[in-house]
N, C-alpha and C positions, 0 to 999 in steps of 0.2 A: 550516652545516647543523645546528648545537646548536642545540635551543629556550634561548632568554633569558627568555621571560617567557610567562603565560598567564592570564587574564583573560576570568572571565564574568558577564554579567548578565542583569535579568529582561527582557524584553522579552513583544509578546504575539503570539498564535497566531490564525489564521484566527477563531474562535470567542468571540475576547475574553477568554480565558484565559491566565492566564503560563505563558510557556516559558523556555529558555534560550536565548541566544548566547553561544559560545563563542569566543575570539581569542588565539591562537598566534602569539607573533612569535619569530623568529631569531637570530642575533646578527650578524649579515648585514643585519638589515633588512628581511627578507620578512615578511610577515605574511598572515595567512587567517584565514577566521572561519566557522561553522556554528551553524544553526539547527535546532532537532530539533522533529518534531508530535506531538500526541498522538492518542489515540482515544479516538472514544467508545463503540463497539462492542467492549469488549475482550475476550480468554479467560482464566480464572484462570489459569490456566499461563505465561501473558506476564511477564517480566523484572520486575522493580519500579518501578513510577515514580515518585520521590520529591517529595512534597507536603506541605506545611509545616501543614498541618490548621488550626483555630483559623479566626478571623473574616476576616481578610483575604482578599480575593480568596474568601468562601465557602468558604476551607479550600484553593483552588487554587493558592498560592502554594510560589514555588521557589525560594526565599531559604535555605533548609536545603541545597538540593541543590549551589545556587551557592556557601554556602561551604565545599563540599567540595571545587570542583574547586579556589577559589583557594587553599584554602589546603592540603590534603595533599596532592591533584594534582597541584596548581603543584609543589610541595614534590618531590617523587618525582619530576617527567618535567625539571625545569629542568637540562640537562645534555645530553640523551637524542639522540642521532639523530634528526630527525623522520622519516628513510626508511624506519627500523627498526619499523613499522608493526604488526608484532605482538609483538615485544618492549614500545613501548607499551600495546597493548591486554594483553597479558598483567599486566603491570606494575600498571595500573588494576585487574584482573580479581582479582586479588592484594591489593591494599588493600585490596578491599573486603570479600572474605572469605568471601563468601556464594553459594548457590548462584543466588537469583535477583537479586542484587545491591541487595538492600534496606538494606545499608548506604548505600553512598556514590547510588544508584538508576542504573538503567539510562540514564534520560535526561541525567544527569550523562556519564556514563563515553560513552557517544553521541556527545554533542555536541562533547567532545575528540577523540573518536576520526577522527570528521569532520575536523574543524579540521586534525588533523596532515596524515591523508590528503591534502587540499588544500592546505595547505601543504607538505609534499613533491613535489605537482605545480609548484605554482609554481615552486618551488627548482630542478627539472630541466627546467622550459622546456616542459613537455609538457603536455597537455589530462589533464584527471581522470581520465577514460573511460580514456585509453592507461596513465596511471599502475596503475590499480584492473589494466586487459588485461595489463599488459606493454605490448609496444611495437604489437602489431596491435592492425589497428583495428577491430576487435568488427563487431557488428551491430546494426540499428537493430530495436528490440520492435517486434509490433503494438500499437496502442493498443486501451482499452479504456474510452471512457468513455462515464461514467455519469450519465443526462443526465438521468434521474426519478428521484426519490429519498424513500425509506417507512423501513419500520423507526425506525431510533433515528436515524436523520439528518433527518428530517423529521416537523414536527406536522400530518401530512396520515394518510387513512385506510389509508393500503398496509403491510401489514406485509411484505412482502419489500421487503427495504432499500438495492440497485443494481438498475436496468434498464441494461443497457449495450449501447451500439454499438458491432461490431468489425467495420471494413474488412478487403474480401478479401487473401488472403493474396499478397505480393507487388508492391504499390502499393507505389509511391513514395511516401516518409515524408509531403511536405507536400500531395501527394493527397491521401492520408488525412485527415491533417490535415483539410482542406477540405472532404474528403467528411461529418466527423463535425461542423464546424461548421456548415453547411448543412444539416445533418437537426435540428441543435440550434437552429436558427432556423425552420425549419419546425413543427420541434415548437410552440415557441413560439406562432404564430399559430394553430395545430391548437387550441390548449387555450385561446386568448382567445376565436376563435370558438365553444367550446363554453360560454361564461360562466364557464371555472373561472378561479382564479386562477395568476398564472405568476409567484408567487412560489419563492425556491428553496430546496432546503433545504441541509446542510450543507457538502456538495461539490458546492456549484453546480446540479446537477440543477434539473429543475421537478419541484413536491410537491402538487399538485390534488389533490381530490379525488376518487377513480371508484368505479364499484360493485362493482370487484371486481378484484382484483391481474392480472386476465387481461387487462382493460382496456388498463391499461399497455400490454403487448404490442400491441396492436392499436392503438391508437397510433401506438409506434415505427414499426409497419409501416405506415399509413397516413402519418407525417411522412416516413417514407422514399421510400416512391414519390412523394411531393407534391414532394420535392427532386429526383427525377429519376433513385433508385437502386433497387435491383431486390433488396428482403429475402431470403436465401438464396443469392444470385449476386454483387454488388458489396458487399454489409455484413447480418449476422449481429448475434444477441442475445446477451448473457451476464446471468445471473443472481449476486449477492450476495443468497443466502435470510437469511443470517447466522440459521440454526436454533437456534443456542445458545442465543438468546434467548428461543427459545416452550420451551426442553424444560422439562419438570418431571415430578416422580415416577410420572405416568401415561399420559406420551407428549410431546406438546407441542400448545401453550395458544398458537394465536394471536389475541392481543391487542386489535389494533383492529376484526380483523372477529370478535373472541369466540367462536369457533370451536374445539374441540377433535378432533384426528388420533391414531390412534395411528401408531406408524414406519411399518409397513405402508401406512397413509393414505396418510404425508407423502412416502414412497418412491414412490405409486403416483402423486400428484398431480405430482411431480419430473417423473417420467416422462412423463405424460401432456404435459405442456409442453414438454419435447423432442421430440416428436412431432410435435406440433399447429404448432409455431414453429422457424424457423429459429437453433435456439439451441445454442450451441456451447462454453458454459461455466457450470456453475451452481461457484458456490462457497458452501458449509460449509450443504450439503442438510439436514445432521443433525447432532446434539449436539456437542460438542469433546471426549468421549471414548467416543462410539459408535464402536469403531474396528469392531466387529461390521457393524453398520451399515452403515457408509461401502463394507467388502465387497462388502454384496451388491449396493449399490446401482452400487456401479462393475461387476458383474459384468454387471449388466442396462442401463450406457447408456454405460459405458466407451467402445467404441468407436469411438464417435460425439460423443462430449462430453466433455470435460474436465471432471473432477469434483476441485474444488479443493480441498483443506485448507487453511484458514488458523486459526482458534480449535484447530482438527485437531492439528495443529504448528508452532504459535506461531516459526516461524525458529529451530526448534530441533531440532540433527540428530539425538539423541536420541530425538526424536518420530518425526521423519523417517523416520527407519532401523525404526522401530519399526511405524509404518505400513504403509510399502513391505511389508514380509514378510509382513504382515497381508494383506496383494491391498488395502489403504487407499485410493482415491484413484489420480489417476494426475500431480495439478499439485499444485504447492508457491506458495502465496504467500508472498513474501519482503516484510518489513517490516524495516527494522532496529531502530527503538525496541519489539521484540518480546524481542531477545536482546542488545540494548545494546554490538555493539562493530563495527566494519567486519570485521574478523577473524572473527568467531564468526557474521555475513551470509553471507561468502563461504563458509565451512565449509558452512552450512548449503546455501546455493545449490549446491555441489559434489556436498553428500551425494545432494539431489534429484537431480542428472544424473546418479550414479553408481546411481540405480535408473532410470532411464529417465524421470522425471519431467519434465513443460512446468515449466518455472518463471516465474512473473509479480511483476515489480518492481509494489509498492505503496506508497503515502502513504496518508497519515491523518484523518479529518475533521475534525481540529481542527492544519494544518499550517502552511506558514509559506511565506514565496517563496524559499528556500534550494532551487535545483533539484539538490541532489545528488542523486536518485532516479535525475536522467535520465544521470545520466553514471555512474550506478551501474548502471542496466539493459543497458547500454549494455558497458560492461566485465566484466559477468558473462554477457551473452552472452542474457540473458532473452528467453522468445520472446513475452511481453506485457508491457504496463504498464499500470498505472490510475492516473489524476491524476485524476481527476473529471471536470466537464466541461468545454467549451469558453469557463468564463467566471470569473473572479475572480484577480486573479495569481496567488495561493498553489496556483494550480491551473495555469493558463495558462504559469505560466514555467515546470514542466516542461516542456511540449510546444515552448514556444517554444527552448529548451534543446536537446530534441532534434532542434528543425530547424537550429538548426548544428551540429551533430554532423552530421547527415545531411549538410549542404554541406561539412564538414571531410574524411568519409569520399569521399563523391565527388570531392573535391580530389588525393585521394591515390591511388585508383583511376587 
Protein backbone atom coordinates (compact mmCIF):
# COMPACT_ATOMS: atom_id res chain seq x y z
CA UNK A 1 0.00 0.00 0.00
CA UNK A 2 3.28 2.39 -0.03
CA UNK A 3 3.67 4.37 -3.16
CA UNK A 4 7.24 3.11 -4.77
CA UNK A 5 7.36 5.26 -7.62
CA UNK A 6 5.51 8.28 -9.50
CA UNK A 7 5.91 9.16 -12.93
CA UNK A 8 4.42 12.01 -15.36
CA UNK A 9 4.30 13.11 -18.62
CA UNK A 10 3.01 15.38 -21.45
CA UNK A 11 0.51 13.98 -23.37
CA UNK A 12 -2.40 15.90 -25.16
CA UNK A 13 -5.90 17.07 -24.49
CA UNK A 14 -9.06 16.98 -26.53
CA UNK A 15 -8.10 20.46 -28.25
CA UNK A 16 -4.59 19.63 -29.22
CA UNK A 17 -3.00 21.14 -26.34
CA UNK A 18 -0.48 19.49 -23.69
CA UNK A 19 -1.79 17.98 -20.62
CA UNK A 20 -0.53 15.80 -18.11
CA UNK A 21 -0.58 12.09 -17.26
CA UNK A 22 0.13 11.13 -14.14
CA UNK A 23 1.27 7.02 -12.90
CA UNK A 24 1.38 5.90 -9.45
CA UNK A 25 2.77 2.52 -8.79
CA UNK A 26 2.97 0.43 -5.41
CA UNK A 27 5.34 -1.59 -4.04
CA UNK A 28 2.97 -4.44 -4.48
CA UNK A 29 2.85 -3.81 -8.06
CA UNK A 30 -0.49 -1.93 -8.61
CA UNK A 31 -0.43 0.88 -10.60
CA UNK A 32 -3.05 3.77 -11.92
CA UNK A 33 -2.64 6.71 -13.91
CA UNK A 34 -4.75 10.03 -14.46
CA UNK A 35 -5.35 12.52 -16.96
CA UNK A 36 -6.54 16.05 -15.90
CA UNK A 37 -8.40 18.82 -18.84
CA UNK A 38 -8.14 22.06 -19.16
CA UNK A 39 -10.50 25.08 -20.00
CA UNK A 40 -11.03 27.34 -22.04
CA UNK A 41 -13.72 29.57 -20.49
CA UNK A 42 -11.97 30.13 -17.26
CA UNK A 43 -12.56 32.63 -14.10
CA UNK A 44 -9.69 34.50 -12.66
CA UNK A 45 -10.37 33.14 -9.34
CA UNK A 46 -9.59 29.30 -10.73
CA UNK A 47 -6.53 27.51 -9.03
CA UNK A 48 -3.22 28.02 -11.29
CA UNK A 49 -2.52 26.09 -14.14
CA UNK A 50 0.90 25.86 -14.78
CA UNK A 51 2.27 26.59 -18.43
CA UNK A 52 5.74 26.69 -19.44
CA UNK A 53 5.12 29.95 -21.71
CA UNK A 54 7.84 30.60 -24.43
CA UNK A 55 7.49 29.08 -28.26
CA UNK A 56 6.65 25.58 -27.65
CA UNK A 57 3.40 24.34 -28.00
CA UNK A 58 2.52 28.45 -28.32
CA UNK A 59 3.46 28.89 -24.69
CA UNK A 60 1.06 25.65 -23.77
CA UNK A 61 3.54 23.42 -22.71
CA UNK A 62 3.60 21.44 -19.32
CA UNK A 63 7.10 20.34 -19.10
CA UNK A 64 7.63 22.83 -15.92
CA UNK A 65 4.63 21.47 -14.22
CA UNK A 66 5.76 17.68 -15.06
CA UNK A 67 8.90 18.22 -13.40
CA UNK A 68 7.39 19.15 -10.37
CA UNK A 69 5.58 16.29 -9.84
CA UNK A 70 8.61 13.90 -10.61
CA UNK A 71 10.69 15.32 -8.97
CA UNK A 72 9.58 17.19 -5.43
CA UNK A 73 6.32 15.15 -5.54
CA UNK A 74 7.87 12.00 -6.25
CA UNK A 75 10.39 13.08 -3.65
CA UNK A 76 7.66 13.83 -0.67
CA UNK A 77 4.78 11.09 -1.38
CA UNK A 78 7.38 7.96 -2.17
CA UNK A 79 6.75 6.32 1.29
CA UNK A 80 3.14 7.56 1.86
CA UNK A 81 -0.04 5.37 2.18
CA UNK A 82 -1.78 5.78 -0.99
CA UNK A 83 -5.38 5.34 1.16
CA UNK A 84 -4.26 8.33 3.26
CA UNK A 85 -5.89 10.48 0.50
CA UNK A 86 -5.76 13.72 2.18
CA UNK A 87 -2.87 13.45 4.00
CA UNK A 88 -1.47 13.35 0.24
CA UNK A 89 -3.36 16.14 -1.04
CA UNK A 90 -2.45 18.10 2.00
CA UNK A 91 1.16 17.21 1.78
CA UNK A 92 1.14 18.47 -2.21
CA UNK A 93 -1.00 21.53 -0.82
CA UNK A 94 2.06 22.21 1.46
CA UNK A 95 4.86 22.09 -1.01
CA UNK A 96 3.44 24.17 -2.86
CA UNK A 97 3.01 26.93 -0.66
CA UNK A 98 0.63 29.10 -2.34
CA UNK A 99 -2.64 30.04 -2.02
CA UNK A 100 -3.78 29.44 -5.65
CA UNK A 101 -1.00 26.74 -6.14
CA UNK A 102 0.97 28.63 -8.60
CA UNK A 103 3.89 27.19 -7.55
CA UNK A 104 4.05 23.54 -8.31
CA UNK A 105 0.07 24.48 -10.50
CA UNK A 106 -3.20 23.08 -9.75
CA UNK A 107 -3.04 20.70 -12.82
CA UNK A 108 0.14 19.15 -11.45
CA UNK A 109 -1.00 18.58 -7.84
CA UNK A 110 -4.55 17.13 -9.76
CA UNK A 111 -3.41 14.78 -11.64
CA UNK A 112 -1.58 12.99 -8.56
CA UNK A 113 -4.24 13.60 -6.65
CA UNK A 114 -6.28 11.38 -9.17
CA UNK A 115 -3.81 8.94 -9.70
CA UNK A 116 -3.51 7.97 -5.82
CA UNK A 117 -7.34 8.11 -5.60
CA UNK A 118 -7.55 5.29 -8.15
CA UNK A 119 -4.94 3.62 -7.14
CA UNK A 120 -6.25 3.09 -3.61
CA UNK A 121 -9.38 1.78 -5.39
CA UNK A 122 -7.45 -0.61 -7.18
CA UNK A 123 -5.50 -1.65 -4.00
CA UNK A 124 -9.00 -2.48 -2.15
CA UNK A 125 -10.64 -4.24 -4.98
CA UNK A 126 -13.47 -1.63 -5.08
CA UNK A 127 -14.92 0.58 -8.01
CA UNK A 128 -13.68 4.50 -7.63
CA UNK A 129 -17.23 5.63 -7.21
CA UNK A 130 -17.36 3.21 -3.80
CA UNK A 131 -13.86 4.39 -2.88
CA UNK A 132 -14.57 8.51 -3.35
CA UNK A 133 -18.65 7.00 -1.29
CA UNK A 134 -17.33 4.90 1.07
CA UNK A 135 -18.82 1.57 0.78
CA UNK A 136 -22.67 2.69 -0.78
CA UNK A 137 -23.36 2.86 -3.82
CA UNK A 138 -24.15 6.49 -4.50
CA UNK A 139 -26.43 7.59 -7.23
CA UNK A 140 -26.47 7.97 -10.85
CA UNK A 141 -26.56 12.28 -11.86
CA UNK A 142 -28.86 13.40 -14.44
CA UNK A 143 -27.00 14.25 -17.47
CA UNK A 144 -26.55 17.41 -19.14
CA UNK A 145 -25.52 17.64 -22.51
CA UNK A 146 -24.56 20.01 -24.55
CA UNK A 147 -25.23 19.42 -27.99
CA UNK A 148 -24.94 23.32 -29.68
CA UNK A 149 -22.18 25.10 -28.72
CA UNK A 150 -21.41 29.42 -29.03
CA UNK A 151 -19.49 31.41 -26.85
CA UNK A 152 -15.55 30.59 -26.53
CA UNK A 153 -16.29 26.85 -27.52
CA UNK A 154 -17.26 27.63 -30.93
CA UNK A 155 -16.28 29.94 -34.23
CA UNK A 156 -19.98 30.22 -34.94
CA UNK A 157 -22.24 33.32 -34.27
CA UNK A 158 -23.90 32.39 -30.76
CA UNK A 159 -22.57 34.06 -27.84
CA UNK A 160 -24.36 31.98 -25.19
CA UNK A 161 -21.74 29.11 -24.97
CA UNK A 162 -23.96 25.55 -23.87
CA UNK A 163 -27.46 24.76 -25.03
CA UNK A 164 -28.09 21.51 -23.18
CA UNK A 165 -30.52 18.65 -22.98
CA UNK A 166 -31.75 17.26 -19.63
CA UNK A 167 -33.90 14.08 -19.45
CA UNK A 168 -36.89 13.92 -17.10
CA UNK A 169 -36.18 13.33 -13.78
CA UNK A 170 -36.04 9.58 -12.99
CA UNK A 171 -35.21 7.62 -16.36
CA UNK A 172 -33.17 5.08 -16.34
CA UNK A 173 -29.43 6.11 -16.84
CA UNK A 174 -29.12 4.41 -20.32
CA UNK A 175 -32.64 5.92 -21.40
CA UNK A 176 -31.30 8.91 -21.06
CA UNK A 177 -28.57 8.22 -22.33
CA UNK A 178 -30.55 7.36 -25.64
CA UNK A 179 -32.95 9.79 -25.19
CA UNK A 180 -30.01 12.71 -25.55
CA UNK A 181 -28.33 10.85 -28.34
CA UNK A 182 -31.41 10.66 -30.54
CA UNK A 183 -32.29 14.31 -30.13
CA UNK A 184 -28.32 14.73 -30.84
CA UNK A 185 -28.93 12.98 -34.29
CA UNK A 186 -32.00 14.71 -34.95
CA UNK A 187 -30.45 17.74 -34.43
CA UNK A 188 -28.08 16.88 -36.76
CA UNK A 189 -30.28 16.36 -39.73
CA UNK A 190 -32.49 19.47 -38.48
CA UNK A 191 -29.38 21.78 -39.30
CA UNK A 192 -28.16 19.85 -42.71
CA UNK A 193 -31.61 20.55 -43.93
CA UNK A 194 -31.33 24.08 -43.03
CA UNK A 195 -27.87 24.51 -45.30
CA UNK A 196 -25.92 25.33 -41.98
CA UNK A 197 -22.97 23.42 -41.30
CA UNK A 198 -22.81 20.57 -38.59
CA UNK A 199 -19.70 21.08 -37.78
CA UNK A 200 -18.71 20.91 -33.95
CA UNK A 201 -17.31 22.95 -31.68
CA UNK A 202 -15.28 22.27 -28.69
CA UNK A 203 -17.42 19.68 -26.56
CA UNK A 204 -18.86 18.14 -29.40
CA UNK A 205 -21.88 20.22 -29.79
CA UNK A 206 -23.13 21.53 -33.32
CA UNK A 207 -21.97 25.44 -33.85
CA UNK A 208 -24.12 26.92 -37.14
CA UNK A 209 -24.77 29.61 -37.71
CA UNK A 210 -28.44 31.33 -36.64
CA UNK A 211 -29.97 34.70 -36.23
CA UNK A 212 -30.22 34.78 -33.10
CA UNK A 213 -29.11 32.70 -29.71
CA UNK A 214 -33.07 32.20 -29.28
CA UNK A 215 -32.87 30.21 -32.46
CA UNK A 216 -30.91 27.68 -30.72
CA UNK A 217 -33.77 26.86 -28.61
CA UNK A 218 -36.22 26.43 -31.09
CA UNK A 219 -34.10 24.10 -32.58
CA UNK A 220 -33.51 21.76 -29.58
CA UNK A 221 -37.20 21.95 -29.51
CA UNK A 222 -38.00 21.23 -32.92
CA UNK A 223 -34.98 18.08 -32.82
CA UNK A 224 -36.85 17.11 -29.94
CA UNK A 225 -40.18 16.50 -30.97
CA UNK A 226 -38.69 15.13 -34.47
CA UNK A 227 -37.01 12.25 -32.06
CA UNK A 228 -40.32 11.52 -30.65
CA UNK A 229 -39.92 13.53 -27.16
CA UNK A 230 -42.03 15.96 -25.71
CA UNK A 231 -39.82 19.49 -24.55
CA UNK A 232 -40.87 20.22 -20.99
CA UNK A 233 -42.41 16.56 -20.26
CA UNK A 234 -39.59 13.82 -21.30
CA UNK A 235 -36.33 16.36 -21.67
CA UNK A 236 -35.82 20.03 -20.66
CA UNK A 237 -32.98 22.95 -21.54
CA UNK A 238 -30.12 24.23 -19.71
CA UNK A 239 -28.25 27.12 -20.45
CA UNK A 240 -24.12 27.88 -19.94
CA UNK A 241 -24.43 32.04 -20.54
CA UNK A 242 -20.82 31.90 -19.32
CA UNK A 243 -21.57 35.99 -18.79
CA UNK A 244 -18.16 36.49 -17.35
CA UNK A 245 -17.21 36.77 -20.60
CA UNK A 246 -19.39 39.88 -22.04
CA UNK A 247 -19.04 42.02 -18.57
CA UNK A 248 -16.97 45.03 -18.81
CA UNK A 249 -17.06 48.27 -16.82
CA UNK A 250 -20.44 49.27 -18.30
CA UNK A 251 -22.58 46.22 -18.04
CA UNK A 252 -21.85 43.46 -20.53
CA UNK A 253 -20.75 43.57 -24.28
CA UNK A 254 -22.01 40.73 -26.25
CA UNK A 255 -19.55 39.98 -28.70
CA UNK A 256 -20.64 38.19 -31.74
CA UNK A 257 -23.99 39.72 -32.10
CA UNK A 258 -22.27 43.30 -30.88
CA UNK A 259 -24.92 44.09 -28.73
CA UNK A 260 -24.60 45.80 -25.43
CA UNK A 261 -27.07 45.09 -21.95
CA UNK A 262 -26.92 46.57 -19.05
CA UNK A 263 -27.45 43.77 -15.77
CA UNK A 264 -30.96 44.77 -15.67
CA UNK A 265 -31.10 43.91 -19.57
CA UNK A 266 -29.19 40.74 -19.16
CA UNK A 267 -31.28 39.75 -15.77
CA UNK A 268 -34.47 40.53 -17.80
CA UNK A 269 -33.37 38.67 -21.14
CA UNK A 270 -32.29 35.47 -18.41
CA UNK A 271 -35.84 35.65 -17.52
CA UNK A 272 -37.58 35.98 -20.38
CA UNK A 273 -36.03 32.66 -21.63
CA UNK A 274 -37.09 30.83 -18.60
CA UNK A 275 -40.42 31.59 -19.41
CA UNK A 276 -40.76 31.34 -22.99
CA UNK A 277 -38.72 27.63 -22.85
CA UNK A 278 -38.64 24.77 -20.94
CA UNK A 279 -35.43 25.60 -19.31
CA UNK A 280 -34.32 24.39 -16.01
CA UNK A 281 -30.73 25.58 -15.50
CA UNK A 282 -28.94 28.71 -16.74
CA UNK A 283 -25.43 28.69 -15.55
CA UNK A 284 -23.10 31.85 -14.64
CA UNK A 285 -26.15 34.39 -15.93
CA UNK A 286 -23.78 37.20 -14.65
CA UNK A 287 -20.29 38.24 -13.89
CA UNK A 288 -17.98 35.91 -11.56
CA UNK A 289 -18.12 38.49 -8.85
CA UNK A 290 -21.58 40.04 -9.20
CA UNK A 291 -22.53 38.24 -6.18
CA UNK A 292 -25.26 41.27 -5.81
CA UNK A 293 -26.52 40.16 -8.99
CA UNK A 294 -26.55 36.60 -8.99
CA UNK A 295 -29.27 37.68 -5.70
CA UNK A 296 -31.52 39.07 -7.25
CA UNK A 297 -31.59 37.10 -10.07
CA UNK A 298 -32.15 33.92 -8.08
CA UNK A 299 -34.72 35.80 -6.21
CA UNK A 300 -36.89 36.20 -9.45
CA UNK A 301 -36.32 32.60 -11.18
CA UNK A 302 -34.92 30.48 -8.26
CA UNK A 303 -37.56 28.53 -7.94
CA UNK A 304 -38.05 27.21 -10.90
CA UNK A 305 -34.44 27.20 -12.33
CA UNK A 306 -31.26 26.31 -11.07
CA UNK A 307 -29.15 29.30 -11.27
CA UNK A 308 -25.59 27.90 -11.37
CA UNK A 309 -22.25 29.43 -10.18
CA UNK A 310 -19.48 28.12 -11.75
CA UNK A 311 -16.74 31.37 -12.56
CA UNK A 312 -19.29 32.43 -9.22
CA UNK A 313 -17.10 29.68 -7.14
CA UNK A 314 -14.70 28.37 -8.99
CA UNK A 315 -14.90 24.70 -6.67
CA UNK A 316 -14.00 26.87 -3.94
CA UNK A 317 -15.86 26.66 -0.52
CA UNK A 318 -14.72 29.87 0.31
CA UNK A 319 -16.71 31.23 -2.47
CA UNK A 320 -19.23 28.79 -1.77
CA UNK A 321 -20.01 29.78 1.77
CA UNK A 322 -19.63 33.19 0.78
CA UNK A 323 -22.31 33.00 -1.77
CA UNK A 324 -24.77 30.93 -0.23
CA UNK A 325 -25.24 33.73 2.68
CA UNK A 326 -25.33 36.30 0.01
CA UNK A 327 -29.13 34.43 -1.34
CA UNK A 328 -26.06 33.58 -4.49
CA UNK A 329 -27.28 31.12 -6.67
CA UNK A 330 -28.89 27.91 -5.51
CA UNK A 331 -26.25 25.05 -7.85
CA UNK A 332 -22.58 24.73 -7.45
CA UNK A 333 -20.69 23.54 -10.36
CA UNK A 334 -17.95 21.34 -9.35
CA UNK A 335 -14.73 21.08 -11.68
CA UNK A 336 -11.82 19.88 -9.97
CA UNK A 337 -8.90 21.38 -12.01
CA UNK A 338 -10.70 24.62 -10.59
CA UNK A 339 -9.16 23.97 -7.00
CA UNK A 340 -6.63 21.34 -7.86
CA UNK A 341 -6.95 18.40 -5.36
CA UNK A 342 -9.77 15.50 -4.93
CA UNK A 343 -9.77 16.64 -1.33
CA UNK A 344 -10.42 20.27 -1.65
CA UNK A 345 -13.51 18.83 -4.79
CA UNK A 346 -15.17 16.98 -2.16
CA UNK A 347 -14.85 19.92 0.55
CA UNK A 348 -16.21 22.12 -1.78
CA UNK A 349 -19.03 19.69 -3.02
CA UNK A 350 -20.01 19.17 0.78
CA UNK A 351 -20.00 22.88 1.61
CA UNK A 352 -22.55 23.14 -1.47
CA UNK A 353 -24.99 20.62 0.24
CA UNK A 354 -24.46 21.96 3.57
CA UNK A 355 -26.45 25.17 2.12
CA UNK A 356 -28.91 23.21 0.35
CA UNK A 357 -27.21 23.57 -3.11
CA UNK A 358 -27.88 21.02 -6.55
CA UNK A 359 -24.40 20.34 -7.28
CA UNK A 360 -23.35 19.43 -10.90
CA UNK A 361 -20.25 17.26 -11.76
CA UNK A 362 -18.37 19.01 -14.84
CA UNK A 363 -15.39 18.43 -17.40
CA UNK A 364 -13.72 20.74 -19.44
CA UNK A 365 -13.38 21.91 -23.14
CA UNK A 366 -10.25 21.03 -23.64
CA UNK A 367 -10.36 17.11 -21.64
CA UNK A 368 -9.06 13.91 -22.09
CA UNK A 369 -10.84 10.32 -21.99
CA UNK A 370 -9.62 9.70 -18.27
CA UNK A 371 -13.56 9.19 -17.16
CA UNK A 372 -12.86 10.11 -13.49
CA UNK A 373 -15.77 12.77 -13.49
CA UNK A 374 -18.16 9.94 -13.90
CA UNK A 375 -17.18 8.05 -10.89
CA UNK A 376 -16.67 11.16 -9.10
CA UNK A 377 -20.26 12.37 -9.74
CA UNK A 378 -21.24 9.38 -8.78
CA UNK A 379 -19.59 9.24 -5.23
CA UNK A 380 -20.35 12.60 -4.42
CA UNK A 381 -23.78 12.01 -4.78
CA UNK A 382 -24.15 14.99 -7.83
CA UNK A 383 -27.57 15.53 -8.87
CA UNK A 384 -26.07 16.48 -12.77
CA UNK A 385 -23.21 16.05 -14.95
CA UNK A 386 -22.04 17.67 -18.20
CA UNK A 387 -19.64 15.74 -20.61
CA UNK A 388 -20.57 17.50 -23.46
CA UNK A 389 -22.17 15.81 -26.11
CA UNK A 390 -23.09 12.55 -27.28
CA UNK A 391 -19.94 12.43 -29.52
CA UNK A 392 -16.03 12.32 -29.34
CA UNK A 393 -14.46 9.94 -26.57
CA UNK A 394 -13.07 12.57 -24.31
CA UNK A 395 -16.60 13.17 -23.91
CA UNK A 396 -18.40 9.72 -24.61
CA UNK A 397 -16.43 7.65 -22.08
CA UNK A 398 -17.84 9.65 -19.20
CA UNK A 399 -21.29 8.66 -20.08
CA UNK A 400 -20.15 5.33 -21.25
CA UNK A 401 -18.50 5.08 -17.66
CA UNK A 402 -21.63 5.90 -16.17
CA UNK A 403 -23.48 3.33 -17.85
CA UNK A 404 -21.69 0.63 -15.74
CA UNK A 405 -21.89 2.14 -12.86
CA UNK A 406 -25.38 2.22 -13.46
CA UNK A 407 -25.28 -1.83 -14.28
CA UNK A 408 -22.80 -2.16 -11.20
CA UNK A 409 -25.46 -0.22 -9.03
CA UNK A 410 -28.43 -2.32 -10.21
CA UNK A 411 -26.32 -5.41 -9.70
CA UNK A 412 -26.28 -4.70 -6.17
CA UNK A 413 -29.69 -3.58 -5.65
Amino acid sequence: MEIAGIRASEILDSRGYPTIRTRIWLKNGVMAEASVPSGASTGSHEAYEKRDGGKRYMGKGVLGAIDGINGVIARALIGEDVRNQSGIDTKMIALDGTKDKSSLGANAILSVSIAAARCASFLQGIPLYRYIRGLMPGKLPRVMMNVLNGGRHADNNLDIQEFMIVPKEGMPFSASIQMCAEIYRSLKDDIKSLGLSSAVGDEGGFAPNLETDEDALLLLTKASEKAGYAPGKDVFFALDMAAGEWADEEGYYLPKRRTKLTRAELMDYTEMLTKKYPIISVEDPLGEDDFDGFSVLTSKIGESVSVVGDDLFVTNPERISKGAEAGCANAVLIKPNQIGSVTETLLAAFTARRYGYRVIASHRSGDTADPFLADLAVGMNADFIKSGAPARSERTEKYNRLMDIADDIEAIQ
